[in-house]
N, CA, C and O atoms as a printed pandas DataFrame, in Angstrom:
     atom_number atom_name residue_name chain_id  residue_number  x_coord  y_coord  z_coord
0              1         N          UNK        A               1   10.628    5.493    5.621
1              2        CA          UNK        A               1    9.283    5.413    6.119
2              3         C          UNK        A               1    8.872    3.955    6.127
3              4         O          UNK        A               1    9.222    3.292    5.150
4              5         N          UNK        A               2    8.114    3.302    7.180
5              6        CA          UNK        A               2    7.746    2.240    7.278
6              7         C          UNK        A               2    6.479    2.033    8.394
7              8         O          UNK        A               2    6.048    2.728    9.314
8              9         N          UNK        A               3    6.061    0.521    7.743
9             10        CA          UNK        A               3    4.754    0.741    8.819
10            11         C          UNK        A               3    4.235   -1.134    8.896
11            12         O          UNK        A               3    5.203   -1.894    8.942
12            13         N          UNK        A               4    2.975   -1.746    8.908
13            14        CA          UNK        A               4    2.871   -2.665    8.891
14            15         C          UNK        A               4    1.302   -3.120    8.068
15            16         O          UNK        A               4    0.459   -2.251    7.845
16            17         N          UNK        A               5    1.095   -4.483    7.702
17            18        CA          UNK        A               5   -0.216   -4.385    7.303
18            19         C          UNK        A               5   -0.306   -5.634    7.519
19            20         O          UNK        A               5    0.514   -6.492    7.193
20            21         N          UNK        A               6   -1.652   -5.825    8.267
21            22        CA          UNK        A               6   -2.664   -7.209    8.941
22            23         C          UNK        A               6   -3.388   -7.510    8.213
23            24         O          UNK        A               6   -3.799   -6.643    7.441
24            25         N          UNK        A               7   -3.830   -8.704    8.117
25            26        CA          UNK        A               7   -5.491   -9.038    7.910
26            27         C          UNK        A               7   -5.856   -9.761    8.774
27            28         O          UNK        A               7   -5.303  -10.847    8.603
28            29         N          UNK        A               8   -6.502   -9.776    9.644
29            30        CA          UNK        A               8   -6.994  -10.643   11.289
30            31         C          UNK        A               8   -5.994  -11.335   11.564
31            32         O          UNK        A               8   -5.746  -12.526   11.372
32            33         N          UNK        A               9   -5.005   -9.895   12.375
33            34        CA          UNK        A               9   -3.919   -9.873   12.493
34            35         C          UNK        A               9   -2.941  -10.907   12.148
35            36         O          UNK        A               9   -2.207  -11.443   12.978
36            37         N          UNK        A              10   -2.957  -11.200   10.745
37            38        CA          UNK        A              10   -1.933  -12.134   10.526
38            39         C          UNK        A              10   -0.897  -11.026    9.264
39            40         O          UNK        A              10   -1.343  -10.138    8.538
40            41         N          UNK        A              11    0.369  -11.449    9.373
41            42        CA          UNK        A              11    0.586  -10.377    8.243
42            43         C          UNK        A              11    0.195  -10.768    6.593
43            44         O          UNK        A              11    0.072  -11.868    6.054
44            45         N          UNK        A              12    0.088   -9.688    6.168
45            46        CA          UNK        A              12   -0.374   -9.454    4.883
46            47         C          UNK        A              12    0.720   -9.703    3.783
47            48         O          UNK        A              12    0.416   -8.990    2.826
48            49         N          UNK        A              13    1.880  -10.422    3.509
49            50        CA          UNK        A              13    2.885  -10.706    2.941
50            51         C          UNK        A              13    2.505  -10.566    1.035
51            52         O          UNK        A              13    1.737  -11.252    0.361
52            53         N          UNK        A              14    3.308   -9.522    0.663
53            54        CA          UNK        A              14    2.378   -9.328   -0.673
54            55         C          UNK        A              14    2.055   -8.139   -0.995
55            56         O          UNK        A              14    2.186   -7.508   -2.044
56            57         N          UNK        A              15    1.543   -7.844    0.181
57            58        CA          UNK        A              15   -0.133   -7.028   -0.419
58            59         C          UNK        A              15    1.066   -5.563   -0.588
59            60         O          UNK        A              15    2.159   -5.577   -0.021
60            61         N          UNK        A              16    0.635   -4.500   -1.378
61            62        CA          UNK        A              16    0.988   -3.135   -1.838
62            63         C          UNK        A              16    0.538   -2.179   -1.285
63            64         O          UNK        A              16   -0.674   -2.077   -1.474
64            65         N          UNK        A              17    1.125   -1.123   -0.444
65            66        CA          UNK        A              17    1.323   -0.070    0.079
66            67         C          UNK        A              17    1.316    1.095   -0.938
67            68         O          UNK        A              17    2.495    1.140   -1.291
68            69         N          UNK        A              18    0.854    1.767   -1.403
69            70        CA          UNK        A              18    0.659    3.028   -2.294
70            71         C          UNK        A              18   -0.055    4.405   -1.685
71            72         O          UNK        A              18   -1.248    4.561   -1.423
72            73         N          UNK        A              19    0.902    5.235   -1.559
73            74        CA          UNK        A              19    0.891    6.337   -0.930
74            75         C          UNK        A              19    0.132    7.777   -2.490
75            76         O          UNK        A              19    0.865    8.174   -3.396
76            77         N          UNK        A              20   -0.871    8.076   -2.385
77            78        CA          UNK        A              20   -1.005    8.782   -3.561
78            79         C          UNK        A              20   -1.622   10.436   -2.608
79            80         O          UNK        A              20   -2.380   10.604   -1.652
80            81         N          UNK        A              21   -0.673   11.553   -3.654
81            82        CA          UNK        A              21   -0.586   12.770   -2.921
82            83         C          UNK        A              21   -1.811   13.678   -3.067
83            84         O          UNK        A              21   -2.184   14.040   -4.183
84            85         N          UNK        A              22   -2.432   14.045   -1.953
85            86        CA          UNK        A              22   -3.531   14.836   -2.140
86            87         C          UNK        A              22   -4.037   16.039   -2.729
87            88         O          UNK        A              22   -5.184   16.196   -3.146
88            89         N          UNK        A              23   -3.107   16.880   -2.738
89            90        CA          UNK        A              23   -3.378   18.239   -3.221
90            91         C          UNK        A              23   -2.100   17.862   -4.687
91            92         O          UNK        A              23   -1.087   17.183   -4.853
92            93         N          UNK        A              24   -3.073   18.913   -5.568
93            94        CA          UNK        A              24   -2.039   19.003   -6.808
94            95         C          UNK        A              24   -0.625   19.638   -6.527
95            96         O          UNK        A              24   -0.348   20.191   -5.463
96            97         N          UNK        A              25    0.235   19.505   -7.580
97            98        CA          UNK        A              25    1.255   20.007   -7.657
98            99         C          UNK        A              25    2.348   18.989   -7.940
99           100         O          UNK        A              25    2.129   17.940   -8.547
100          101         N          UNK        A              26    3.717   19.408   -7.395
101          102        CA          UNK        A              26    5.124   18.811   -7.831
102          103         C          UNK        A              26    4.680   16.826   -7.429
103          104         O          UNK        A              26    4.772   15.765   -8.046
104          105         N          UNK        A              27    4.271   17.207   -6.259
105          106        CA          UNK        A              27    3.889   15.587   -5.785
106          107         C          UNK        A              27    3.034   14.441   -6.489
107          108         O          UNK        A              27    3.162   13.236   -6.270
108          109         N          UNK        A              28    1.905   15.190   -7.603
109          110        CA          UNK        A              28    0.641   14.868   -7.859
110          111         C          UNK        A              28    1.554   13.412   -8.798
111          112         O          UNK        A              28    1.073   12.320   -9.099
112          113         N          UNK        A              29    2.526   13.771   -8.981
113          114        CA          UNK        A              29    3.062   12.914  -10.110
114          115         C          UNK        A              29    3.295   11.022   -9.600
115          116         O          UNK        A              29    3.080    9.907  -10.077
116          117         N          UNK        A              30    3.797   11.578   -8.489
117          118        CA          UNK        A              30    4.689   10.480   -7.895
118          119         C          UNK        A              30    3.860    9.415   -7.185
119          120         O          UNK        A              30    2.740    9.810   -6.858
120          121         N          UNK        A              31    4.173    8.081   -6.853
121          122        CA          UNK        A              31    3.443    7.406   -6.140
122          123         C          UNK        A              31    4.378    6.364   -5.260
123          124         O          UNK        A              31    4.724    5.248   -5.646
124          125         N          UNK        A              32    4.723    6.995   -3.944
125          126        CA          UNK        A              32    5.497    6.370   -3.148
126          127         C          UNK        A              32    4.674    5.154   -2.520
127          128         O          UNK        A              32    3.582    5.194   -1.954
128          129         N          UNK        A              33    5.481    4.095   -2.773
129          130        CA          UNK        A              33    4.977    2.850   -2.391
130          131         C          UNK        A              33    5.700    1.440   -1.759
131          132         O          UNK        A              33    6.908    1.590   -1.571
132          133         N          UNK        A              34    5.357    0.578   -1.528
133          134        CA          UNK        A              34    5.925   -0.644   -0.971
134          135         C          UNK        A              34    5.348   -1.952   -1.028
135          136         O          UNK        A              34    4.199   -2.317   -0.778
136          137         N          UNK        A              35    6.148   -2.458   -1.325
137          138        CA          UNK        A              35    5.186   -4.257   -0.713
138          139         C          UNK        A              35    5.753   -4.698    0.683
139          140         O          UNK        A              35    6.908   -4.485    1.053
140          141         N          UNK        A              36    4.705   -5.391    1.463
141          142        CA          UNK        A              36    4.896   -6.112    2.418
142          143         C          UNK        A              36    5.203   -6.856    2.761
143          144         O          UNK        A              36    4.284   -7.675    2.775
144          145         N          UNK        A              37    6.737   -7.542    3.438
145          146        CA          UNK        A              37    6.947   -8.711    3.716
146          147         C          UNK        A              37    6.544   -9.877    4.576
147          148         O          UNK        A              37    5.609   -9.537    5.300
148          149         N          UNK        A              38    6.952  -11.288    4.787
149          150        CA          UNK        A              38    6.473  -11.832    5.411
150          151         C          UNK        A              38    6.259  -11.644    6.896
151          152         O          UNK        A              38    5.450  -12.425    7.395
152          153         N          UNK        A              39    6.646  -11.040    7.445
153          154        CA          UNK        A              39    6.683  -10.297    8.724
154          155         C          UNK        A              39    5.516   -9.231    8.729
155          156         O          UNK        A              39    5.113   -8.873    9.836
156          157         N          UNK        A              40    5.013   -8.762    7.754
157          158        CA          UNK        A              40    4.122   -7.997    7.952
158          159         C          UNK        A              40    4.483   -6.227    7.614
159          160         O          UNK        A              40    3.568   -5.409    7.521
160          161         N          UNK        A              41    5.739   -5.903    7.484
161          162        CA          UNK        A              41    6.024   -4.898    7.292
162          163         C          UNK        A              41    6.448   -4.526    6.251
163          164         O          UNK        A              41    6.761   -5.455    5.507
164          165         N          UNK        A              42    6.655   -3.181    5.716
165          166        CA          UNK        A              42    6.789   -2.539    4.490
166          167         C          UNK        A              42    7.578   -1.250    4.829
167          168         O          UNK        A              42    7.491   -0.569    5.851
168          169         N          UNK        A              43    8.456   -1.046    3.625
169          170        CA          UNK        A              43    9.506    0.513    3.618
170          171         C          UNK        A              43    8.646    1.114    2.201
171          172         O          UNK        A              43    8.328    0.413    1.240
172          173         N          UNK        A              44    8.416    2.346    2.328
173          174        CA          UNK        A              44    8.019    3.273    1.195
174          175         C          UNK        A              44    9.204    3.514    0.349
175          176         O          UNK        A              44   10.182    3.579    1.093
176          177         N          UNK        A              45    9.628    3.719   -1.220
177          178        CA          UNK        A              45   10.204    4.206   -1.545
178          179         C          UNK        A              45    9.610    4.802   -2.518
179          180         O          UNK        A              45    8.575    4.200   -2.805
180          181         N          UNK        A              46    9.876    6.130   -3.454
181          182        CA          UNK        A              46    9.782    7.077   -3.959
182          183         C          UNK        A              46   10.362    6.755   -5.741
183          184         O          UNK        A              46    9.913    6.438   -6.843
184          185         N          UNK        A              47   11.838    7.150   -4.952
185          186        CA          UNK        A              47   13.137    6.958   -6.823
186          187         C          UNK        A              47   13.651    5.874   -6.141
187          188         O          UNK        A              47   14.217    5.172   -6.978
188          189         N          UNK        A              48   13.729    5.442   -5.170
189          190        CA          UNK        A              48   14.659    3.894   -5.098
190          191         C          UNK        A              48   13.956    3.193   -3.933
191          192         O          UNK        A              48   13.264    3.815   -3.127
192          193         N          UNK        A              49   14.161    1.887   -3.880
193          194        CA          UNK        A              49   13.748    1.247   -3.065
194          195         C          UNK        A              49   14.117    1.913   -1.705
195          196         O          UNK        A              49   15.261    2.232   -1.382
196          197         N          UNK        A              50   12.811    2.106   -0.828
197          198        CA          UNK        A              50   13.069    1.905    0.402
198          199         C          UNK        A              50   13.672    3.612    1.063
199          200         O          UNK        A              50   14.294    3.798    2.109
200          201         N          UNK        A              51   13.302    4.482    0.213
201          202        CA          UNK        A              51   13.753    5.884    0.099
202          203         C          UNK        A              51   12.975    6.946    0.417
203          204         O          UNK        A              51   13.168    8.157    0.314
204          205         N          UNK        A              52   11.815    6.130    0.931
205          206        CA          UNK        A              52   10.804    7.250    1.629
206          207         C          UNK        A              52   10.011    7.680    0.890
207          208         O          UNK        A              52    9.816    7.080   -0.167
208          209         N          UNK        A              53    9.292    8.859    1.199
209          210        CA          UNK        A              53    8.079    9.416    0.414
210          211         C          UNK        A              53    8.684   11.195    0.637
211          212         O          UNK        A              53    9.494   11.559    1.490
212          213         N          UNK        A              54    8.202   11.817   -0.102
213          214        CA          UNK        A              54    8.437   13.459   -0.004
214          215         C          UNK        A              54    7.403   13.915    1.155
215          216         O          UNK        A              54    6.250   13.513    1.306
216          217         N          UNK        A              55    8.046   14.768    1.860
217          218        CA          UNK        A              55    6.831   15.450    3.008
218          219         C          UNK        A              55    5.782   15.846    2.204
219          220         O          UNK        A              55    6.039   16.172    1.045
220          221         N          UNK        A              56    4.617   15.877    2.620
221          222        CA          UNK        A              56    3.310   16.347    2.063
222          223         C          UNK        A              56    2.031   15.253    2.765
223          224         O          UNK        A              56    2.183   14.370    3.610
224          225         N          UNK        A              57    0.947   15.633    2.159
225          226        CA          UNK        A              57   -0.534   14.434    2.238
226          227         C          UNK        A              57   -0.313   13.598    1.844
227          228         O          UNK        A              57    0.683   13.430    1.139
228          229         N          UNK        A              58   -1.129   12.736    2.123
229          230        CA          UNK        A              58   -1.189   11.645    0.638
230          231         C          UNK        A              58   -2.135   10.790    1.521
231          232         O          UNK        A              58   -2.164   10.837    2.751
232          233         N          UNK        A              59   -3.054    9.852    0.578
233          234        CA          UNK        A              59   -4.291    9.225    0.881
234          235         C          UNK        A              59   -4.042    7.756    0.535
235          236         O          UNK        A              59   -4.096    7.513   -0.671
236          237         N          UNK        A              60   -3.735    6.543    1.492
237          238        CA          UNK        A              60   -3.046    5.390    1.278
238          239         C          UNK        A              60   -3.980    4.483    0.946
239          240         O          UNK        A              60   -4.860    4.310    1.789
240          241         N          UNK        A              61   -4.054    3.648   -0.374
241          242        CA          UNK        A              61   -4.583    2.717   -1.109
242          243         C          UNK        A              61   -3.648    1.325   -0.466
243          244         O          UNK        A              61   -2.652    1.587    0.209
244          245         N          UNK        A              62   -3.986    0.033   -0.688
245          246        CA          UNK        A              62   -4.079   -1.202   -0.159
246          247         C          UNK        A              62   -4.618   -1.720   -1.050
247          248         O          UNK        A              62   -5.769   -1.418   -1.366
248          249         N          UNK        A              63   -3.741   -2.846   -1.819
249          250        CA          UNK        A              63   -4.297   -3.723   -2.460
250          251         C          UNK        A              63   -3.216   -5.306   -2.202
251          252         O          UNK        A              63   -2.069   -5.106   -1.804
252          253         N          UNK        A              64   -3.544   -6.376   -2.383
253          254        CA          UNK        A              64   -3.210   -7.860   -2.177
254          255         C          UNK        A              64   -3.403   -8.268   -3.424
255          256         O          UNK        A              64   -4.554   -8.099   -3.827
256          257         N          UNK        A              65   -2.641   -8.761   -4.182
257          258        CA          UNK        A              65   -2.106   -9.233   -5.478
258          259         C          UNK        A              65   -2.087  -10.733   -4.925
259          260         O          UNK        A              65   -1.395  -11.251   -4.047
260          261         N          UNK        A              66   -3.332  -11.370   -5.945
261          262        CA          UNK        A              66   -3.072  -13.038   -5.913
262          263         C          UNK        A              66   -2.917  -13.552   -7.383
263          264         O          UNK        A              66   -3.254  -13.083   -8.470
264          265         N          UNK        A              67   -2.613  -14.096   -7.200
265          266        CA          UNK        A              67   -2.769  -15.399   -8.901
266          267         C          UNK        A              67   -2.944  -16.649   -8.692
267          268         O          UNK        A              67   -2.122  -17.397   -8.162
268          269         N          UNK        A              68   -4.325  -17.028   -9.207
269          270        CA          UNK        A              68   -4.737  -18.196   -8.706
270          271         C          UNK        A              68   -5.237  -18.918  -10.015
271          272         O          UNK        A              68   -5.472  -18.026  -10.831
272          273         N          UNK        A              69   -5.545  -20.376  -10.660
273          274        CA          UNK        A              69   -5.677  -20.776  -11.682
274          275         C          UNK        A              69   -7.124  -21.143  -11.177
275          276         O          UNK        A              69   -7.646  -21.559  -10.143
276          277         N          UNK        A              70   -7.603  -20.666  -12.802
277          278        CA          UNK        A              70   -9.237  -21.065  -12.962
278          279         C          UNK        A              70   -9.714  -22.523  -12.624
279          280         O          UNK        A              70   -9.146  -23.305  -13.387
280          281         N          UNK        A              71  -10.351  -23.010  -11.964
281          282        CA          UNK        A              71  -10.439  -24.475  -11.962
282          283         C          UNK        A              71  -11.246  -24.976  -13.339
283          284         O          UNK        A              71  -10.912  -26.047  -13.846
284          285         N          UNK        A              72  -12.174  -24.283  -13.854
285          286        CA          UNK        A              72  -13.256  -24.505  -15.005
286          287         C          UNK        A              72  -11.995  -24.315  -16.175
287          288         O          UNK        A              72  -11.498  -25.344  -16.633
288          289         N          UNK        A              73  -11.652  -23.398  -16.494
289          290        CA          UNK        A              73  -10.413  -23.088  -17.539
290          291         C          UNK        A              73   -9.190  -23.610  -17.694
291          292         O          UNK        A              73   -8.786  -24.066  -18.764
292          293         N          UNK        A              74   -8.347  -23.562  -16.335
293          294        CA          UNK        A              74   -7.051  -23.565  -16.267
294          295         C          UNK        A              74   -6.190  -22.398  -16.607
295          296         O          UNK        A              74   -4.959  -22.383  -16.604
296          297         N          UNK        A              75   -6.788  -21.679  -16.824
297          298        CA          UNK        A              75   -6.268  -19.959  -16.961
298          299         C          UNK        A              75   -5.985  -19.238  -15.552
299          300         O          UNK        A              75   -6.579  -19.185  -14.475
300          301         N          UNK        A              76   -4.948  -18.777  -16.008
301          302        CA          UNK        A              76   -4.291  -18.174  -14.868
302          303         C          UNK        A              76   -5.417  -16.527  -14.536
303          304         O          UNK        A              76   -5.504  -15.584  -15.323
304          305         N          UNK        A              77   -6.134  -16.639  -13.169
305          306        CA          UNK        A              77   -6.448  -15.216  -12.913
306          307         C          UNK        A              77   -5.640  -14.159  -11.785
307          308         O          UNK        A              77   -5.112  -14.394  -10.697
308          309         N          UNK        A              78   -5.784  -13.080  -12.464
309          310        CA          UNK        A              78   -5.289  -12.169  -11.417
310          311         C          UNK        A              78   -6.322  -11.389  -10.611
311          312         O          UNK        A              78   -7.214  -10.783  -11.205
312          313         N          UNK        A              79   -6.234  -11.380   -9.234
313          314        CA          UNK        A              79   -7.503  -10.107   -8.340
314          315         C          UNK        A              79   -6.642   -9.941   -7.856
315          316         O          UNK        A              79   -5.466  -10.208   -8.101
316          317         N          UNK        A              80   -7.338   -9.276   -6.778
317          318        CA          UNK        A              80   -6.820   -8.636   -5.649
318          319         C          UNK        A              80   -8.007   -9.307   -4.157
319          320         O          UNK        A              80   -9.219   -9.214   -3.964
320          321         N          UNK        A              81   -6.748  -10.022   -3.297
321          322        CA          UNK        A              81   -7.538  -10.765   -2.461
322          323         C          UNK        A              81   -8.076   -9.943   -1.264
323          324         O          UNK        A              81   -8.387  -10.459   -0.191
324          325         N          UNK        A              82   -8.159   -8.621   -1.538
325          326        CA          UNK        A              82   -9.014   -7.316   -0.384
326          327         C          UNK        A              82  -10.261   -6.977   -1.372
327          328         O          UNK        A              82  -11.087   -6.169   -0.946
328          329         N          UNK        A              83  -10.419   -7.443   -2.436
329          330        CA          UNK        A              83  -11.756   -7.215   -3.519
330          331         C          UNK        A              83  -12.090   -5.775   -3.631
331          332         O          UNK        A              83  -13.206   -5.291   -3.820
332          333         N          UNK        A              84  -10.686   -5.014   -3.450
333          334        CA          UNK        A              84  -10.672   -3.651   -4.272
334          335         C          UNK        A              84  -10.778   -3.018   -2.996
335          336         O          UNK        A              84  -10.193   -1.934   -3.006
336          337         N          UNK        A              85  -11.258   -3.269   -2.008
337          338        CA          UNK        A              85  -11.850   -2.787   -0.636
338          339         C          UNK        A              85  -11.101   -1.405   -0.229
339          340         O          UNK        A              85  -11.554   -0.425    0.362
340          341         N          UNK        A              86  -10.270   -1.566   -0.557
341          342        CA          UNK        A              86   -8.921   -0.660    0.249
342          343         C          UNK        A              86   -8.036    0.197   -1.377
343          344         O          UNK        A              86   -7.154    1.054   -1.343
344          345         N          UNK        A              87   -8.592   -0.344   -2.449
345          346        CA          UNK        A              87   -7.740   -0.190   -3.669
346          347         C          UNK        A              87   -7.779    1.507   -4.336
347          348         O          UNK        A              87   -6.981    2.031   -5.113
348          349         N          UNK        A              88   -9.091    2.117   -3.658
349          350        CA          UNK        A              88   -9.681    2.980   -4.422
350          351         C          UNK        A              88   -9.427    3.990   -3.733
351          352         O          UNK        A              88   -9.747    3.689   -2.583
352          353         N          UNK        A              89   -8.871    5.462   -3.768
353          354        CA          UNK        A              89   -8.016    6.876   -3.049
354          355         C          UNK        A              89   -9.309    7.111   -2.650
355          356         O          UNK        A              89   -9.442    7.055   -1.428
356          357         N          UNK        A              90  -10.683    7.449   -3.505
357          358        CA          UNK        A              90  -11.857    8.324   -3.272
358          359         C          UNK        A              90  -12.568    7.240   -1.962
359          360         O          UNK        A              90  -13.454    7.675   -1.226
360          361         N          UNK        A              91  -12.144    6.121   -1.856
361          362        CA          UNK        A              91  -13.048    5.599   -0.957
362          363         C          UNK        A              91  -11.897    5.318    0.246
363          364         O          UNK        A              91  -12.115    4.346    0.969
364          365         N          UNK        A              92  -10.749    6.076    0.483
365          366        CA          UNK        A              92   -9.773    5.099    1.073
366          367         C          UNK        A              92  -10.128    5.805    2.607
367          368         O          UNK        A              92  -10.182    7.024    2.771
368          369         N          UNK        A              93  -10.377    4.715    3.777
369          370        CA          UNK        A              93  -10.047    5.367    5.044
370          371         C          UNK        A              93   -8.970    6.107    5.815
371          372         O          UNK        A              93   -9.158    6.673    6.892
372          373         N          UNK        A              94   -7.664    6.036    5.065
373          374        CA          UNK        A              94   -6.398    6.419    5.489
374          375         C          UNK        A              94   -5.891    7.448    4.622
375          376         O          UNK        A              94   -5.728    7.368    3.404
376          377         N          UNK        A              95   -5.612    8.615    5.529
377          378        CA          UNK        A              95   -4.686    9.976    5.373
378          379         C          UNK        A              95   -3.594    9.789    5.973
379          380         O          UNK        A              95   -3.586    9.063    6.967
380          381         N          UNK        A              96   -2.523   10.346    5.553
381          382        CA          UNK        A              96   -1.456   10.206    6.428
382          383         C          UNK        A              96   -0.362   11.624    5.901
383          384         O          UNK        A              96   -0.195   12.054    4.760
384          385         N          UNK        A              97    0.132   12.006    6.948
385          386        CA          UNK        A              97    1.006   13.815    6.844
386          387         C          UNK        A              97    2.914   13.024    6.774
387          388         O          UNK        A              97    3.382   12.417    7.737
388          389         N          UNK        A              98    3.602   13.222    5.604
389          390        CA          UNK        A              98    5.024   12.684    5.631
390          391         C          UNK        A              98    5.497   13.699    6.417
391          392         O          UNK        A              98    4.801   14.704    6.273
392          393         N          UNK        A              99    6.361   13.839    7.158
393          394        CA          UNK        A              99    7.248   15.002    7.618
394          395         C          UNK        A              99    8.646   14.542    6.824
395          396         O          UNK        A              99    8.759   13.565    6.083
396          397         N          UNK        A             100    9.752   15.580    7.203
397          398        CA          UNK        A             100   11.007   15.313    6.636
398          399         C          UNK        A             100   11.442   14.582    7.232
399          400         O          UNK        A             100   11.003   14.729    8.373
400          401         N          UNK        A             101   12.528   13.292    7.148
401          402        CA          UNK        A             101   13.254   12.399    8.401
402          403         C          UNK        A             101   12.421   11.181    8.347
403          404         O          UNK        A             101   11.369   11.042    7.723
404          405         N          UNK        A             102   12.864   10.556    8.881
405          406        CA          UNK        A             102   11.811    9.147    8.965
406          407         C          UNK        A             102   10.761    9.062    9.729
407          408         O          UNK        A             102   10.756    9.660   10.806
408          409         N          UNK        A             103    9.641    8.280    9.302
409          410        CA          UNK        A             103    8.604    8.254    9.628
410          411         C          UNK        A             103    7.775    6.754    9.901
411          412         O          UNK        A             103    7.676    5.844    9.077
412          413         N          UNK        A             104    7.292    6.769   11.104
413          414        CA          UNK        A             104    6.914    5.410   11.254
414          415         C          UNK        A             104    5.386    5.585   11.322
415          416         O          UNK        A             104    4.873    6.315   12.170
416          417         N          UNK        A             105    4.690    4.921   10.438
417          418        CA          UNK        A             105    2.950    5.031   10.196
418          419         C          UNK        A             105    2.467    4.058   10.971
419          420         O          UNK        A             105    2.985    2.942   10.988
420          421         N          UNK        A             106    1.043    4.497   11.957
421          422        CA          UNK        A             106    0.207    3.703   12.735
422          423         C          UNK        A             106    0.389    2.254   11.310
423          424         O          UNK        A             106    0.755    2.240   10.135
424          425         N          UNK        A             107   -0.081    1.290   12.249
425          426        CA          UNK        A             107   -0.656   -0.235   11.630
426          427         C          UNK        A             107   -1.761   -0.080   11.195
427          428         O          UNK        A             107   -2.690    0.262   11.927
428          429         N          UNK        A             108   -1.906   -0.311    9.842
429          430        CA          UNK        A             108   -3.000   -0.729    8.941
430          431         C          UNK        A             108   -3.570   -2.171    9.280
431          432         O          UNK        A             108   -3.214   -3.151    8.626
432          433         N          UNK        A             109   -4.297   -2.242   10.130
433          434        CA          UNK        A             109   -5.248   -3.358   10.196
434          435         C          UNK        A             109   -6.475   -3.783    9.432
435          436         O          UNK        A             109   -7.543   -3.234    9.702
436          437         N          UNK        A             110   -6.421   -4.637    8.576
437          438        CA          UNK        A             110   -7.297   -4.995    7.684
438          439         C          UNK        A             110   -8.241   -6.276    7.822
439          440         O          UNK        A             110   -8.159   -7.249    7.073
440          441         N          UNK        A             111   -9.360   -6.123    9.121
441          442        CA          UNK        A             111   -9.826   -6.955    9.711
442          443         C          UNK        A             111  -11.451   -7.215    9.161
443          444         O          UNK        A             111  -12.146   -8.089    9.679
């Protein structure tokens, strides 16, 4: 499974793909996910890199991992450079249905 992620359309190199499953059960456990490369694209994997997601729902979270040093401190901080925007399942705009076989997901544009 694979797909892509923008931010005014430039790619998003970094940022985390997390697939989390909607309805309870065998799935509720798992959290098929990916990071994005410099190109902009991302593979889901499950138990191994790059191995897909199990057919079912699932409600896709987005987050961008920075580390940037305090200028006042010099302490290293960690955010997230989408400011949670996309981070949260209950607020997330994106559903998406796995089928069996590979699967290519519309572009996540994050404009």
């Amino acid at each position: 499974m694979r797909g892509t992620v923008t931010v005014q359309k430039k790619p998003a190199a970094k940022a985390v793909v997390v697939l989390r499953p909607v309805t309870p059960g065998p799935l509720k456990e798992l959290m098929p996910h990916g990071e994005v490369g410099p190109d902009g694209t991302f593979r889901v994997g499950t138990y191994a890199d790059n191995d897909g997601a199990p057919a079912g729902d699932y409600t896709v979270t987005i987050t961008w991992p920075e580390s940037r040093t305090d200028p006042k401190t010099g302490d290293e901080v960690n955010g997230d450079r989408l400011q949670g925007r996309f981070g949260d399942p209950a607020k997330s705009p994106w559903k998406v249905t796995i089928k069996a076989g590979d699967n290519e997901l519309e572009p996540f544009r994050l404009d």
